[in-house]
Every structure is written in structure tokens, then in C-alpha cells.
Backbone as CSV, one residue per row, in Angstrom:
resi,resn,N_x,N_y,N_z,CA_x,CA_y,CA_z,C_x,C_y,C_z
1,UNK,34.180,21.419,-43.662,32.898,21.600,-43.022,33.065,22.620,-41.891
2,UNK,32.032,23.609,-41.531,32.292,24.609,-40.992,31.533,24.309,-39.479
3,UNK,32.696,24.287,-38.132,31.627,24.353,-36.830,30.601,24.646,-36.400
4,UNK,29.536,24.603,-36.549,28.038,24.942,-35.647,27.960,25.357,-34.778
5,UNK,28.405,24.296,-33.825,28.478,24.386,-32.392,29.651,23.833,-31.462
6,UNK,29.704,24.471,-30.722,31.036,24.253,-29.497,29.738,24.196,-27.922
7,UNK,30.748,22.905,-27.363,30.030,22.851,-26.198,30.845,21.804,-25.495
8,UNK,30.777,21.980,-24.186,31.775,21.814,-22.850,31.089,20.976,-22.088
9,UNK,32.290,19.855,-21.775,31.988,18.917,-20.794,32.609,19.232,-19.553
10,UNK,32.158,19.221,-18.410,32.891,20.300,-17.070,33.149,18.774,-15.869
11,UNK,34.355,18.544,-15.454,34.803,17.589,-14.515,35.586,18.214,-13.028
12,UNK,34.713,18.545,-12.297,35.231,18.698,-11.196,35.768,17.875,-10.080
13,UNK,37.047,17.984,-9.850,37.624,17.150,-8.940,38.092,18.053,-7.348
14,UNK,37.193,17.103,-6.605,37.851,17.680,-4.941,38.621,16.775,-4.530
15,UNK,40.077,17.908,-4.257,41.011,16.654,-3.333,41.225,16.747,-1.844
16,UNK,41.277,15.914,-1.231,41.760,15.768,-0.334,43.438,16.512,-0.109
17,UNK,44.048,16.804,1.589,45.252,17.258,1.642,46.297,16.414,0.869
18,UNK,46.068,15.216,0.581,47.341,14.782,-0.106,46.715,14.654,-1.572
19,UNK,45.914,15.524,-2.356,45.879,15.362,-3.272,45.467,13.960,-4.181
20,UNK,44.269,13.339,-3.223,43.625,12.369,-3.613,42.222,12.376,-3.738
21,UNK,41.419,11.906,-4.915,40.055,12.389,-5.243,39.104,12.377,-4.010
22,UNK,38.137,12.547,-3.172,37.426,12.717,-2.415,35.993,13.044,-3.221
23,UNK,35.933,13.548,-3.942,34.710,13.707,-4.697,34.917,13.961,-6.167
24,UNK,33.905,13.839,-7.405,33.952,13.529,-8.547,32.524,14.412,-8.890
25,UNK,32.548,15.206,-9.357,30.893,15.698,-10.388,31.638,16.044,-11.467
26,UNK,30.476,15.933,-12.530,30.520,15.622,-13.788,29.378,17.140,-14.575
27,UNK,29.621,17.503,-15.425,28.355,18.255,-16.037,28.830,18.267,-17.948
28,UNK,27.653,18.042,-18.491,27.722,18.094,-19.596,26.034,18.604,-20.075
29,UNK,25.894,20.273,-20.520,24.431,20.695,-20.159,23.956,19.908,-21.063
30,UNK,24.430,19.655,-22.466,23.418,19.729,-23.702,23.016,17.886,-23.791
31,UNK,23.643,17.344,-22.722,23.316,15.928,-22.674,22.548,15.776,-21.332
32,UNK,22.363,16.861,-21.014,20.997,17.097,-20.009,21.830,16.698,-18.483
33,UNK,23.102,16.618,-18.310,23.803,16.145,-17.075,24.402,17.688,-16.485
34,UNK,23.941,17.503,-14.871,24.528,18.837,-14.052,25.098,18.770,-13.038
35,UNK,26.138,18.721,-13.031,26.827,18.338,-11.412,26.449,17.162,-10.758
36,UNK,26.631,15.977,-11.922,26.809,14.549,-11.857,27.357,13.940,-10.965
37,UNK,27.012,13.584,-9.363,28.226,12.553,-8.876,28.784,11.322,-9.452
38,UNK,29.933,11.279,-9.616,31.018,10.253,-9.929,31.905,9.582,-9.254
39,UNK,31.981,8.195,-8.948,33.332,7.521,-8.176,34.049,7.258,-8.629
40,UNK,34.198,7.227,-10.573,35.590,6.958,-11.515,35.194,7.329,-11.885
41,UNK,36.456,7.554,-13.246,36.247,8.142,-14.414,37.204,7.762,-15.577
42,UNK,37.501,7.381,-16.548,38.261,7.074,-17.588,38.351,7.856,-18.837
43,UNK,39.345,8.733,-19.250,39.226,9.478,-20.264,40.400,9.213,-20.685
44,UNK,40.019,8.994,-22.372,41.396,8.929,-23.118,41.206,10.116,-24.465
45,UNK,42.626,10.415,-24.620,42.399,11.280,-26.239,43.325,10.768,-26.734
46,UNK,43.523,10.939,-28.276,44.275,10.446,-28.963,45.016,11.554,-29.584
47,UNK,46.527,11.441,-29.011,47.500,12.112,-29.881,47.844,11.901,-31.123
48,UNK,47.702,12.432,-32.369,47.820,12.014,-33.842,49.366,12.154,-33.724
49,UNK,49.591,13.298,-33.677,50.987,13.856,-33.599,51.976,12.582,-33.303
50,UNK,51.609,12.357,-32.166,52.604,11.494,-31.322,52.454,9.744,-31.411
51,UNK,51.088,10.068,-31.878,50.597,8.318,-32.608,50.467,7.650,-30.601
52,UNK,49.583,8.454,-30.021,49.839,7.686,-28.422,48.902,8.143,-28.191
53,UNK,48.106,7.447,-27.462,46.921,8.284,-26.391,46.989,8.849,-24.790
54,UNK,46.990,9.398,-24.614,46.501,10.512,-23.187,45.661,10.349,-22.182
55,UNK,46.104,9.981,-21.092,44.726,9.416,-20.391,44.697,9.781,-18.825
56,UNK,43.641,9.722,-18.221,43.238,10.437,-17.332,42.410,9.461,-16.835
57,UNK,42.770,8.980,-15.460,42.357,7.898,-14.553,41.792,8.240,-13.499
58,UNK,40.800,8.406,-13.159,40.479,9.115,-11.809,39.570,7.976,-10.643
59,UNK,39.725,7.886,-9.906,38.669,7.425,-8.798,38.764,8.279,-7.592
60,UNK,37.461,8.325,-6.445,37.544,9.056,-5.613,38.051,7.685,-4.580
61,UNK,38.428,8.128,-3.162,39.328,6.876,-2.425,38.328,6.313,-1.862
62,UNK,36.928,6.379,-1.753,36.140,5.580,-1.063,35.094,4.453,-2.224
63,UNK,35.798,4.619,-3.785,35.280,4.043,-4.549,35.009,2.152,-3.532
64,UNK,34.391,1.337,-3.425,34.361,0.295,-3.284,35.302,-0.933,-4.421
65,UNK,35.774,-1.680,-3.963,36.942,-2.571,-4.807,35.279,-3.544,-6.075
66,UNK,34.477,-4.021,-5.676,33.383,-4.481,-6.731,33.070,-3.865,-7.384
67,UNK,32.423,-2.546,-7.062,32.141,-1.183,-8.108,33.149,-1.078,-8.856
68,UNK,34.384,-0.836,-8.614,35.546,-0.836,-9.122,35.485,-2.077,-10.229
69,UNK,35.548,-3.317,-9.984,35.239,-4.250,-10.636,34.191,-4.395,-11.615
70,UNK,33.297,-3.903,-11.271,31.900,-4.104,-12.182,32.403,-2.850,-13.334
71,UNK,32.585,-1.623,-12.930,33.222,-0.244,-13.730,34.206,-0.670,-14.788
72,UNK,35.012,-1.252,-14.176,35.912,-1.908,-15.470,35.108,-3.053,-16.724
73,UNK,34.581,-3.699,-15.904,33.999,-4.457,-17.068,33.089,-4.223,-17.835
74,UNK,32.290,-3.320,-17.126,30.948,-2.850,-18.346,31.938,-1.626,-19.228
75,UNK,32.900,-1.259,-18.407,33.606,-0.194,-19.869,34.717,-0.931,-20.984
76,UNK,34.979,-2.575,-20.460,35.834,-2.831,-21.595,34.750,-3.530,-21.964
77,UNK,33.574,-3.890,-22.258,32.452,-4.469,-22.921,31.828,-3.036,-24.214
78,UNK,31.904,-1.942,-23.520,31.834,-0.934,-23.805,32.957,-0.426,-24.789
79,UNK,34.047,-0.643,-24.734,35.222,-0.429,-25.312,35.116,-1.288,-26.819
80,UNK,34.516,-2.807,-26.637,34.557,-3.630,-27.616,33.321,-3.262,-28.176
81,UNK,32.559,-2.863,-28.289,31.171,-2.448,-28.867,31.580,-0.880,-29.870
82,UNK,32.502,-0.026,-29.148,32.585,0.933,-29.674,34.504,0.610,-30.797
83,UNK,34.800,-0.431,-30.493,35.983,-0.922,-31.237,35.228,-1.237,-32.485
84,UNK,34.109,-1.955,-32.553,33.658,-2.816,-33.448,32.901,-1.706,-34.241
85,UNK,32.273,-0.913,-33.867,31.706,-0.040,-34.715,32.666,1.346,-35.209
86,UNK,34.068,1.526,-34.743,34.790,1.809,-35.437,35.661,0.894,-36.683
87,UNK,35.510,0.098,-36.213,36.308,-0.778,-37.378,35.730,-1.724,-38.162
88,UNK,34.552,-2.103,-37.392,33.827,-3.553,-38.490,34.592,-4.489,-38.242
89,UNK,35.680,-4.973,-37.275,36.581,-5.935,-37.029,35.636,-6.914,-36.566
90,UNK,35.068,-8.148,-37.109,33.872,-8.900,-35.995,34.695,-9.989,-35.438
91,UNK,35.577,-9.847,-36.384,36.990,-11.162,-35.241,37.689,-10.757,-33.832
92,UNK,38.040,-9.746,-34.313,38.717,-9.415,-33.095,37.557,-8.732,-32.269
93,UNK,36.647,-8.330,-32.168,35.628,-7.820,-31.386,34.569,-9.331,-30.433
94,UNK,35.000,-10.246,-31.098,34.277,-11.543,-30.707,35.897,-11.522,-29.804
95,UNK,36.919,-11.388,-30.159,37.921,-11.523,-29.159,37.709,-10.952,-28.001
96,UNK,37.906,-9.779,-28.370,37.896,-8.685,-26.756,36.435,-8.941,-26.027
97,UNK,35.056,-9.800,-26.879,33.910,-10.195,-25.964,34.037,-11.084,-25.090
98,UNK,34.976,-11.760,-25.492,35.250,-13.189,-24.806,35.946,-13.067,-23.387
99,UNK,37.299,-12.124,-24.138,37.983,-11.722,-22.762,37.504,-11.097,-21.890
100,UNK,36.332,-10.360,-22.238,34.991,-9.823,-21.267,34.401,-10.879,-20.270
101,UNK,33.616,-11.477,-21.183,33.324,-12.947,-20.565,33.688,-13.778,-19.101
102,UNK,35.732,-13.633,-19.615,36.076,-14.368,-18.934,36.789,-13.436,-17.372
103,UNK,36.837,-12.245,-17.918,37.252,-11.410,-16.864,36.010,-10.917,-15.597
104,UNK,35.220,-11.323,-16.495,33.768,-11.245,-15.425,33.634,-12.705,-14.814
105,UNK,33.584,-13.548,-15.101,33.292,-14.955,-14.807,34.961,-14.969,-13.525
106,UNK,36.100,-14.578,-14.008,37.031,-14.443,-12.682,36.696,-13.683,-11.799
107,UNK,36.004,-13.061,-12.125,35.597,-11.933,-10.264,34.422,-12.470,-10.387
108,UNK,34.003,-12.755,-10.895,32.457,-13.379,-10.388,31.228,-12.580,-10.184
109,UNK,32.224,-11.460,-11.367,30.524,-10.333,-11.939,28.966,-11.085,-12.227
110,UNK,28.660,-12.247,-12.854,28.046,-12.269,-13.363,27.209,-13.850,-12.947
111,UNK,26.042,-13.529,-12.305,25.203,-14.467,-11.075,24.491,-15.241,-12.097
């Protein structure tokens, strides 16, 4: 199948003197986003080659520790939604919901 289209997701990071995030924007035009502020960020790719994934962890240092908390859990809820519709696994996707569940119910995401 022959490419159409090519198009760029743009992540700007400001650091601070010791080389710690201070600010986060984001732009991706054709999804209508332009110099997005961001306080994390999570990116993974997958090495075929190497059979490992690649990943890229970012927060800026004034992220808040709950935000932080809440960020993780709506992305491994997020993670199991997009597990399940790669694989059709509904066992193990009822797994990783649960451990959702319970990782929210320990910080006490969920009123």
C-alpha cells in the first residue's frame, strides 16, 4: 500500500539549568492541537528488531503528586482498552481492569 500522507507530531521540552522539564507543549496540526500545554507525557515505540519497546517519560517538576496519580490511572485504564482492542483478550483485559480498579481505590482516585 502506497503512503498518502506524512504528518508530524511536534513535543517541545524546556529545561531548566539542570536539565529538568519546566515546561511541556505539545502540537499535532491535523488533530487540530497547537502548542498544547503538558505536565506529562508517556511515549512508547516498539522495537521489532530488538523485540523491546522505547520509551520516553517526561514530567515537568511542578507536576502535582495526585495529577500524577490520576495521569497514571486513566492511562493504564487507557492502556487496557487499547490492549483489548488489539488483541480481543477479554480475560486478561477484565484483568488489567481490575488492577485499575484496585490501584485507584489505593490512592483513593475514585469518590
Amino acid at each position: 500500500m502506497a503512503i498518502k500522507k506524512n504528518t508530524e507530531i511536534e513535543i517541545q521540552v524546556s529545561l531548566d539549568e539542570n536539565n529538568i522539564p519546566e515546561q511541556m507543549k505539545w502540537t499535532a496540526e491535523d488533530g487540530g492541537v497547537k502548542d498544547q500545554d503538558t505536565k506529562a507525557m508517556l511515549l512508547s515505540f516498539w522495537d521489532s528488531d530488538q523485540q523491546e519497546a522505547l520509551k520516553m517519560d517526561l514530567w515537568v517538576k511542578d507536576m502535582p503528586v495526585d495529577q500524577m496519580q490520576l495521569f497514571f490511572y486513566q492511562t493504564l485504564m487507557s492502556l487496557s482498552d487499547t490492549f483489548y482492542r488489539a488483541t480481543q483478550d477479554e480475560k486478561m483485559t477484565a484483568t488489567m481492569r481490575d488492577f485499575c480498579d484496585y490501584f485507584a481505590e489505593k490512592l483513593e482516585l475514585k469518590k
